[in-house]
N, C-alpha and C positions, 0 to 999 in steps of 0.2 A: 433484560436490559439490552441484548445486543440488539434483539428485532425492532426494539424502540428508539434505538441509535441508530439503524438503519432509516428507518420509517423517517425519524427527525432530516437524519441527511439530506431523504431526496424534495422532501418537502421546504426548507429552506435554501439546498443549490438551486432549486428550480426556480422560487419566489427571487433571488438573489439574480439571476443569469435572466430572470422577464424582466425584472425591474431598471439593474443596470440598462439592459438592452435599448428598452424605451427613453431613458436618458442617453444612451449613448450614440443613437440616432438623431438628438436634436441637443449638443452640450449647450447650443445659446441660450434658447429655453430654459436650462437650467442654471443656468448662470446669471439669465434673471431673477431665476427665484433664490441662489442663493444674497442675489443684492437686496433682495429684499428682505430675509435674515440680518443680512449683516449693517442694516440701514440703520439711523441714531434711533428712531420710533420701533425698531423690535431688542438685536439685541448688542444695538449702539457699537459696533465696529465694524465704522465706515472704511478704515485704512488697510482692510479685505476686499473689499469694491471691487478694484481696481486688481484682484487676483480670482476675481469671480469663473472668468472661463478656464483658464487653467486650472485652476480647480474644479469646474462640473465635470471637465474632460477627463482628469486624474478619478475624480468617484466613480465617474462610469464606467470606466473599465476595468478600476478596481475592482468595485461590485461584480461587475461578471466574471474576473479571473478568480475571484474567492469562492464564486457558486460553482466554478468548471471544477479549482480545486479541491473542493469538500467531493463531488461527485466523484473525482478521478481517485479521491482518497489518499492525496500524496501530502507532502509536509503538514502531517496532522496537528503537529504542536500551532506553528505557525498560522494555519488554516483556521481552527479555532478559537483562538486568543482572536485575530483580526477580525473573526465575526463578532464574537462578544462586546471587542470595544468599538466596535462600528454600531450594533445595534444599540447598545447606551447610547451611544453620540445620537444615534435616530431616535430611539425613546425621550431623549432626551429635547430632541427639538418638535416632535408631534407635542408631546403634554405641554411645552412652553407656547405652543401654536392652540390648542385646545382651552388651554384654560384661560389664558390671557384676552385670546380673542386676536391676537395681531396675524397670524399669517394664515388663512381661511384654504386653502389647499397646499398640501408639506411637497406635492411636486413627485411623490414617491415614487408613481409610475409615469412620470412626464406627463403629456397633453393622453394619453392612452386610456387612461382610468382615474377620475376625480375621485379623489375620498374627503369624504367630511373629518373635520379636526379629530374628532375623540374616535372616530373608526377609523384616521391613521396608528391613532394610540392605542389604540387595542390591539391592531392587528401587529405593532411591534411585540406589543406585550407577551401574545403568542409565540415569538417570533424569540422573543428572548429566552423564553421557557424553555423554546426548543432547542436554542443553541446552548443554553448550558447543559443541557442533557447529552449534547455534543461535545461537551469540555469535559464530564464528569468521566463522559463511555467511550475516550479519543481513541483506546485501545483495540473498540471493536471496527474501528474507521479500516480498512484494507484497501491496499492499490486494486483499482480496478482491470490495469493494464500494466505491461511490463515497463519498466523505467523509461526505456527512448520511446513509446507509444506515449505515455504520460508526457514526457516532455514535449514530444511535439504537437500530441493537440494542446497544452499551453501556449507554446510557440506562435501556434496557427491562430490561438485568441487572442493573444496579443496584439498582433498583427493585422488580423481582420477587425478587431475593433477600431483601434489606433487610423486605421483607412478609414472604416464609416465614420469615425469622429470626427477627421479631419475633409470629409464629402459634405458633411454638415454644416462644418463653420465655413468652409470656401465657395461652397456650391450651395443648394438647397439638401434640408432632410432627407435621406432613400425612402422613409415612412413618413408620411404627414398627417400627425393622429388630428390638426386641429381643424376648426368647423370653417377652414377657409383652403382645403387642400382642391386640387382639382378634380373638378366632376361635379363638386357641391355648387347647390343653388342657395343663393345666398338669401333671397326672395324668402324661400323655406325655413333656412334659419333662424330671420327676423320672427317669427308669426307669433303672436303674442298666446298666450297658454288658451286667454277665451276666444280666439280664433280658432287654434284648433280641438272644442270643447272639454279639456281638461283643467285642472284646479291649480293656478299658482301658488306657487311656493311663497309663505308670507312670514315677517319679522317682527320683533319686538327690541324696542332699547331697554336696557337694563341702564339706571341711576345709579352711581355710589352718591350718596349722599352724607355726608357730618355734622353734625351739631355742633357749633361753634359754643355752645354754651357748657358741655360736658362729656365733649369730643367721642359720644358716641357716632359709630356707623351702622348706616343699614342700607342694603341692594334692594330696589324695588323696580319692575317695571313701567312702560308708561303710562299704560292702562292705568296701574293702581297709585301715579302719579299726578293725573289726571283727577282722576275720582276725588282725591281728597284733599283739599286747598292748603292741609296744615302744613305741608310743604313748598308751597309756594308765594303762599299771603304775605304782604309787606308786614315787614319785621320779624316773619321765621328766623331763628337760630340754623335753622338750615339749609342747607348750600351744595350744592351738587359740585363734585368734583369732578372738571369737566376730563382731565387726563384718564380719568378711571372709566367712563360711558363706553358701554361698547353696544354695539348691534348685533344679535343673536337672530339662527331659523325659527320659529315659533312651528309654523307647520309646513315640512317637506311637501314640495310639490312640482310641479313643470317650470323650468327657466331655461329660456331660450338659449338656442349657444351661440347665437349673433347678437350682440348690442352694444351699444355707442360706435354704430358704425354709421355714421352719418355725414355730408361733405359740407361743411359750411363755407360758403365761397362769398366772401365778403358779408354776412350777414342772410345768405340766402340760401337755403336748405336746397340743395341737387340732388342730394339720392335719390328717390324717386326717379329721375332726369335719366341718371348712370344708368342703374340697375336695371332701366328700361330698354336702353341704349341694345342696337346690335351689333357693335361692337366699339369695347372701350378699354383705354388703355391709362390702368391707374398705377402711376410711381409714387410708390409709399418710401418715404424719407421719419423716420422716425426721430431722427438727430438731425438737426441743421446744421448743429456746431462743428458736426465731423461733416460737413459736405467741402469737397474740393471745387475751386473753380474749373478745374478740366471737370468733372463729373457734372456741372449744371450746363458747361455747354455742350457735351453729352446730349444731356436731356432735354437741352434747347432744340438740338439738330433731330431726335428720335420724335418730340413732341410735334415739332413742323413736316417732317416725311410723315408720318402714321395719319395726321390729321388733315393730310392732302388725298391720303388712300378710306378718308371717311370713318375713321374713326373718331371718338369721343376719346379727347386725353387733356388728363385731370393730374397734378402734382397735389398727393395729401402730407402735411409737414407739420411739426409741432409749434414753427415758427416761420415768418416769413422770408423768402428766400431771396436775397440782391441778385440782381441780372437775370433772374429767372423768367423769360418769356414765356412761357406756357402757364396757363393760368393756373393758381395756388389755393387749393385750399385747402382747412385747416380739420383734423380727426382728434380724438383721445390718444397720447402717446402710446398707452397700454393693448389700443387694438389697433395698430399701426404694427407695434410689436408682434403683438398672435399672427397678424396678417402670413408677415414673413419676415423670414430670419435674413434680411438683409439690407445696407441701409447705403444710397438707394436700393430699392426693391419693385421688381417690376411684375404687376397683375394682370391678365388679360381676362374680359367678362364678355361674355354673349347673353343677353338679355337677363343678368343677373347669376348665371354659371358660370363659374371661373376657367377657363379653357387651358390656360396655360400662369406660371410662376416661374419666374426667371431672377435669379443671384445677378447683382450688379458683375462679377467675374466671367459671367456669362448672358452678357445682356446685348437682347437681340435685334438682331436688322428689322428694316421696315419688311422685305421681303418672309424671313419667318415668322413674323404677325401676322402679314397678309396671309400667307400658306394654311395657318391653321385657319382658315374660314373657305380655302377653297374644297 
């Protein structure tokens, strides 16, 4: 038991201290994903929303002070127990995510590692196994280090985490696990799976459908809803419940990490245009609603110097913006969001490479856009 208590330890602080970490280098990010848990369509409390980032900020470093803890081997009662009912809480929302079909990546290791629904579940599952072997064996848990050693590398994580969370939400991520960080060719990301000779990943919808006549149900897919008309022919007793359809993987395959990233500007597709551009300057505004009138004339005066020094600058928004001189067009909120964690948010591309990302907090001269091309 004890070398199995051991073994559990290093294998959940260590999963516990990557995990955290990844969230805790980007809480916005996760703070979208908890809105999206707590949205009417998953598990209908909205009136969390609005406690989203303080909240992914409080998990993230939770998470990691509870993985350093279990390693350092100090307050074992404590250490314990908060893993245990942290992992229920996590079990808890993969198998709700898994089964239902509503939240298609749990966020577990941030933008760092996507896991599919029931492989988030499993790997709790595991994960649970082991920390109760942790609960049963807390006895053979030993300090690693002497009390003031222990306490001050807690101290120190506290501390340095609480800094990189807070680099995050005011600045940009220190880590940018997502396929729009700088360096990436965004060109590359787009390419579709038969461009570059491998097999896409392909789906099927799953029906519930009910018998209005003897209120049975039965789950069929489309294929085999398709194939046979008794389910659809005027006057069927049966009726598809449309709350209950959901879209499932049929066969795992290649999916691009760039999509609906396209500029419609007034009805006229310019990606192509951008991404070709040698040098362009895209402020991504994900919220209109929180934009300030000092922050558009901001971007009125950056859009007019940049585009005297020949750059291509493009305003992409979820909505159109009043007074906004510089031309507007319109992206998916959702990859606005991946873009960057900042709203405005400013992207700099060289013929489809992202050269630089810039936080509205630190949003820059005409002169340091120029620079980065000399």
């Amino acid at each position: 038991m004890k070398y199995l208590v051991q073994f559990a330890r290093i294998i959940v602080g260590v999963i516990f201290i990557i995990s955290g970490f990844v969230k805790n280098v980007d809480p916005i990010g996760l703070s979208f994903k908890l809105e999206e848990y707590f949205s009417p369509t998953v598990l209908n409390i909205p009136f969390l929303e609005t406690l989203s980032l303080p909240l992914a900020t409080f998990f993230s470093i939770f998470e990691i002070v509870l993985g350093v803890l279990l390693l350092l081997g100090v307050w074992r009662k404590f250490t314990t127990i908060a893993l245990l009912l942290t992992i229920v809480f996590f079990t808890f929302l993969t198998f709700y995510s898994a089964y239902f079909n509503k939240v298609t990546d749990c966020g577990c290791f941030g933008d760092a590692l996507k896991l599919e629904p029931w492989t988030s579940f499993y790997k709790d599952i595991v994960l649970l196994i082991l920390i109760i072997i942790l609960v049963i064996g807390q006895k053979y848990i030993q300090p690693l280090f002497v009390t003031k050693a222990n306490c001050a590398i807690n101290a120190i994580t506290i501390i340095a985490s609480a800094i990189i969370a807070y680099i995050g939400i005011n600045h940009l991520p220190l880590i940018d696990f997502r396929p729009y960080a700088i360096g990436k060719n965004l060109v590359e990301g787009m390419k579709s799976p038969q461009e570059l000779g491998l097999k896409p990943t392909t789906y099927k919808t799953i029906y519930t459908l009910k018998n209005k006549v003897d209120g049975k149900v039965v789950e069929i897919d489309d294929a085999q809803y398709i194939s046979d008309d008794k389910w659809y022919k005027h006057g069927t007793p049966w009726q598809i419940e449309e709350d209950k359809t959901k879209t499932v993987i049929e066969k795992k395959g290649y999916e691009p990490p760039i999509h609906d990233f396209n500029f419609d500007c007034n009805g006229v597709d310019k990606t192509s245009e951008i991404l070709a551009a040698p040098k362009a300057l895209i402020i991504v505004i994900p919220f209109v609603e929180k934009l300030t009138e000092k922050q558009v004339e901001q971007i009125n005066i950056l859009g007019k110097d940049t585009k005297q020094q020949g750059f291509q600058v493009i305003v992409v928004s979820n909505n159109p913006i009043p007074k906004l001189t510089v031309e507007n067009c319109f992206m998916d909120q959702t990859t606005m969001k991946t873009i960057i964690r900042s709203n405005p948010g400013f992207m700099v591309l060289e013929k489809g490479t992202v050269k630089a990302k810039y936080h509205y907090n630190d949003m820059p001269s005409v002169n340091q856009l120029q620079n980065l091309f000399n």
